[in-house]
N, C-alpha and C positions, 0 to 999 in steps of 0.2 A: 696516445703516443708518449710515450718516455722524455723525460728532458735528457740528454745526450751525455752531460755529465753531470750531477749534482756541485758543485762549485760551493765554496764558503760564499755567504753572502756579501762582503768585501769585495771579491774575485767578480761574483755577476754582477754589480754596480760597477765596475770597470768594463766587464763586457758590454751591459748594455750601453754604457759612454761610447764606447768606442762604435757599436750599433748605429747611434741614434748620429754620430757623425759621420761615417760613412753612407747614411740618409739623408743626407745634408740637413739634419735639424738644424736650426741657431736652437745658442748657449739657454738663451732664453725660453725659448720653445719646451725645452726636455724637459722628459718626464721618464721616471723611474717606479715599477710600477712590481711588489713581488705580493705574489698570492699563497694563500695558504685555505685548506692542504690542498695540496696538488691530488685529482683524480684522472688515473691514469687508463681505465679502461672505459672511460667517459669522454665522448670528443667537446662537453660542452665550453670547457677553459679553453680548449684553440681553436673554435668558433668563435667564444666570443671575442680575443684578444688576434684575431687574425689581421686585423687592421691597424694592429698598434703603433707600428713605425713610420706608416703613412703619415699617422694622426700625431707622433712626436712622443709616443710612449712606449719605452722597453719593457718589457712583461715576461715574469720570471717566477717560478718557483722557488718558496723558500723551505727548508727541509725542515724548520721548528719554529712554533707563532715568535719563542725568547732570541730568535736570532736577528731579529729588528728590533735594534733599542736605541739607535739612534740614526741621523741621518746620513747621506755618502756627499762631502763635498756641498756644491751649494745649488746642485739639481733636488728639486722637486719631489717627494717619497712617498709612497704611496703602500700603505697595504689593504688588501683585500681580502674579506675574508669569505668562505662560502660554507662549502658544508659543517657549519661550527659543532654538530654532536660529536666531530672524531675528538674532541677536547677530553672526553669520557672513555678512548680506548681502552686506556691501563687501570681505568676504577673496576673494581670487585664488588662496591656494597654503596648506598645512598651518602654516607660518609665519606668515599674516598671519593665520589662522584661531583659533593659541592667542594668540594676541596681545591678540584681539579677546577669548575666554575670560578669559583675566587681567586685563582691562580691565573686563569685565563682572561680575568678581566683586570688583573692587578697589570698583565705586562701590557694591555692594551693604553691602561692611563702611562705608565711608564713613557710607551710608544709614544701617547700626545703628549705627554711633558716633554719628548725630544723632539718636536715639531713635524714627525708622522704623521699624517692625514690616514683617515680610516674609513674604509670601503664595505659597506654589506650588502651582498644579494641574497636578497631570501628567497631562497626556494619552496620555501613548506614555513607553515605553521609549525610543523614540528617534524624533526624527522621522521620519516616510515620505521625506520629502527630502531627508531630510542628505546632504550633500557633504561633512562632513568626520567623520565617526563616532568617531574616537577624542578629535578636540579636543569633541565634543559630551558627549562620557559624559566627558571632564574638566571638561568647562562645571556638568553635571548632579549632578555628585558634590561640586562646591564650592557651589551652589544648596542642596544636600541637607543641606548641614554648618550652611548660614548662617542657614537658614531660620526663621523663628518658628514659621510651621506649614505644615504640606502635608495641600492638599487633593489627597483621592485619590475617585475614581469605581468603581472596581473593587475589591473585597474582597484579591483576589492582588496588588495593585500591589507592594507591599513583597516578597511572595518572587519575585517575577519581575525587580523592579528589582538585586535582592541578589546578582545576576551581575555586575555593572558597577558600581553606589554602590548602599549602606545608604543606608534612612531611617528614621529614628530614629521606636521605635511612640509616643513623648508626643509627637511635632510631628504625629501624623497627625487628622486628622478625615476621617471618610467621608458624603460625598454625592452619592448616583446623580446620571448624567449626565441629565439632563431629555427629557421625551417633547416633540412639535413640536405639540403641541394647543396650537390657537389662534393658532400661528406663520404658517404657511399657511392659505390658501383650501381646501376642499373641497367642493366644487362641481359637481363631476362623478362619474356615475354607472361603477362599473367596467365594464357595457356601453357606455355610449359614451366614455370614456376608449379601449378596444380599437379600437373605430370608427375615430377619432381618430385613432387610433396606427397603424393600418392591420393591426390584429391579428384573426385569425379568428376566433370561437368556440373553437374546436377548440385550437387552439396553445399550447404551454408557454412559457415566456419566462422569459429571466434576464434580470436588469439588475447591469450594474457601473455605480456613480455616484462621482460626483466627481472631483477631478483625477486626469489619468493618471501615469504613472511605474512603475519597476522595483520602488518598493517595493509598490504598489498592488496589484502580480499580473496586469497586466491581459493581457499577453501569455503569461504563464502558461496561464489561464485559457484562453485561445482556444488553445493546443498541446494543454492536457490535454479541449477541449472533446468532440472522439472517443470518450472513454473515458466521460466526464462522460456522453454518449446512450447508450452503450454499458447503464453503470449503471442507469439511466433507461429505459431500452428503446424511446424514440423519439427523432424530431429535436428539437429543442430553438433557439427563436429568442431570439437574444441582442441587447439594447440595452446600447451602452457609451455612456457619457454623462459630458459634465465635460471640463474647461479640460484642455488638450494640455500633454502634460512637453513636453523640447526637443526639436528638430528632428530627432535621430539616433534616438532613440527612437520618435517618434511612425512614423517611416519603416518599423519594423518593423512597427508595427501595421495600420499601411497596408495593408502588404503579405499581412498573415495576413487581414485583414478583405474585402482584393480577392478572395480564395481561395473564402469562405464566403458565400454569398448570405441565409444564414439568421442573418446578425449584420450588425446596423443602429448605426452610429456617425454620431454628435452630439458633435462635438469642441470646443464651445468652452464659457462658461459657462452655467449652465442658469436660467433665467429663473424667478424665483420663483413664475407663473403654470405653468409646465410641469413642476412638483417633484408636485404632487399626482395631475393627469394621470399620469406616467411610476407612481407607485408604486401607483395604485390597477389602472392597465393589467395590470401584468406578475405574474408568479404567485410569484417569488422574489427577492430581491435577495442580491448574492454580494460577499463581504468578501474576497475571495481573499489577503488578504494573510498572510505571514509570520508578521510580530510585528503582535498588536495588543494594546492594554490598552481600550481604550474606541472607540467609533463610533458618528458624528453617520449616517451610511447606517446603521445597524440600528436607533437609536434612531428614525430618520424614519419606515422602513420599518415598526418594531411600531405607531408611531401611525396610520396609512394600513392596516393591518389585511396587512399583507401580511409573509410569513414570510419570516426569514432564514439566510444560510449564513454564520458565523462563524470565524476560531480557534476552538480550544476554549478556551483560557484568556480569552479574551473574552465569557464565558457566563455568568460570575458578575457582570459587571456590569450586566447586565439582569435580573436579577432579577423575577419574577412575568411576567415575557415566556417563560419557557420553551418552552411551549408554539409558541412561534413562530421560536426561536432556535436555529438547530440547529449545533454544533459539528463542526468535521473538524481533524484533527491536522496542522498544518502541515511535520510530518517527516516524513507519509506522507501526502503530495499524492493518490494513489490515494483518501483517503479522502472527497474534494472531492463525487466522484461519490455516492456513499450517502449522506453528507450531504442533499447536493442532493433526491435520491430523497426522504429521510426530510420534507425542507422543503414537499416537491410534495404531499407526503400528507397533513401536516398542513396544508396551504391546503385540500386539500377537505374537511378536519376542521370540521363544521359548530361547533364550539366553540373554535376559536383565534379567528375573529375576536374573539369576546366578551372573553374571555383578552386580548387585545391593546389591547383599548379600555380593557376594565379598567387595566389597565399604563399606556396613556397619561393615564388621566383620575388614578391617583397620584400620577404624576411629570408633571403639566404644571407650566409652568416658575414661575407662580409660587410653587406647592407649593413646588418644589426653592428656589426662591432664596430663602423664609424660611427653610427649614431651614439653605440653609450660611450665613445671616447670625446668625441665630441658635445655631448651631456656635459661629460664630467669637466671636460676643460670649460666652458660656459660658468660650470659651479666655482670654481678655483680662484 
């Protein structure tokens, strides 16, 4: 969802005052709270910040990281940062990339010389995107130094990041990544969801969702998909689904999907009406990817009641989803297949669904967003 107006950031430090009084925060309570960047086709920022006026924090987007350089008045200030590779938008070449890096961490000491407090959720090791991986793990490693606190989602974030940057264990607080209850519509029954979708009774079905790319796995995924039946012992129908990487890329996929008549591609964004359809339709959803630390598709997939194929060190971040979450080793791609198998059996596991609601009715998002507000104020 959109912020409504973009506002100087002056302007939203007044609104949110005026917010957080018409909530009857006291003086002393507030907290002002603006995030950067804002993504907009992602519900994860107003899940997680849903509970913020409750908790005594006004939560905002800021339209550029240089537009906080110092405080408003004598509330509270807080930036947050998340997906930090967009720092890299406007770079061309490895040079204009660490430039952009040492830029981005110049205004964050700026920030704590003005007594800004500083916020990191890491989502990933590294982005699925990155174009520039080394100036990114330099970006991530001076974020990690500067930080006041880091939010982390997955239990292993820390020994997994500890290949590339340390993050120090007193900046960390941990809060799961939030279930999609109440995010989406659900609306439709898994038989006519199948209908819908032009899916048999009978048919197994994977789904790969979200944007495509090399780091995603997705052509991966359809090479190793032979082996994947093989494991499985039948044919196996595949939905790819999600906004197309670049043009060179998608070319292969093209061409692997002309091959197979038994994989159905939906290449552009997916409509927030078509998100509940797609997960209640299909029997597994598949994370094929690499590296991963946390995932909005598994997290989607256990509230929609439907089982997933993981990394494995992506398994502890879902936590009470077990039952639904199934791990394969991404150094031994062979293990995609068993996985999968393992995933397909607990879907007829007449107790995963249960297991999976349970899970999502825990971590639905307002749950989660009192807890990391109330975290953070604990740290403060």
């Amino acid at each position: 969802m959109k912020h409504p107006v973009m506002r100087s950031f002056e302007e939203s430090c007044i609104d949110a005052q005026l917010a957080l009084h018409a909530a009857g925060v006291a003086d002393a309570d507030a907290r002002i709270l603006g995030f950067y960047p804002q993504v907009q086709r992602n519900p994860f920022q107003d899940m997680l910040y849903t509970a913020g006026l409750d908790q005594g924090f006004a939560c905002f987007p800021v339209r550029s990281q240089d537009e906080v350089v110092q405080t408003f008045d004598d509330t509270p200030l807080y930036v947050h940062y998340h997906w930090v590779h967009r720092a890299f938008d406007g770079a061309e070449d490895r040079s204009e990339a660490s430039n952009a890096a040492k830029q981005f961490l110049a205004t964050i000491d700026a920030q704590k010389e003005a007594g800004i407090q500083t916020i990191w959720t890491v989502h990933n090791l590294i982005s699925h995107e990155s174009r520039f991986p080394e100036e990114e793990i330099e970006l991530r490693a001076g974020l990690s130094a500067r930080a006041d606190h880091v939010h982390i989602m997955n239990p292993a974030t820390r020994e997994v990041c500890a290949q590339y940057y340390p993050i120090e264990s007193k900046k960390v607080f941990m809060v799961p990544h939030p279930s999609y209850r109440g995010v989406y519509g659900d609306f439709m029954s898994r038989r006519q969801a199948r209908f819908k979708l032009g899916i048999s009774p009978s048919e197994k079905v994977l789904l790969l969702f979200g944007s495509m790319g090399p780091q995603k796995g997705t052509n991966q995924l359809l090479d190793e998909l032979s082996a994947i039946e093989a494991a499985v012992g039948e044919r196996l129908r595949v939905f790819i689904t999600g906004a197309p990487a670049h043009a060179a890329y998608m070319e292969e996929v093209y061409e692997r999907v002309a091959k197979n008549p038994m994989v159905t591609l939906l290449d552009s964004h997916i409509d927030d009406q078509l998100v509940p359809i797609l997960f209640r339709a299909v029997d597994v959803a598949v994370c094929p990817y690499d590296v991963g630390l946390n995932s909005g598709v598994a997290a989607t997939a256990a509230t929609f009641g439907c089982p997933s194929v993981v990394p494995d060190i992506l398994v502890p971040a879902m936590s009470g989803a077990e039952a639904g979450v199934i791990g394969f080793n991404p150094k031994d791609r062979s293990s995609i297949g068993q996985a999968v198998m393992r995933a397909l059996e607990a879907g007829d596991n007449a107790t995963t669904p249960s297991a999976l609601a349970k899970w999502a009715e825990v971590n639905q998002p307002h749950v989660i967003s009192q807890a990391f507000f109330r975290a953070l104020r604990d740290r403060s």
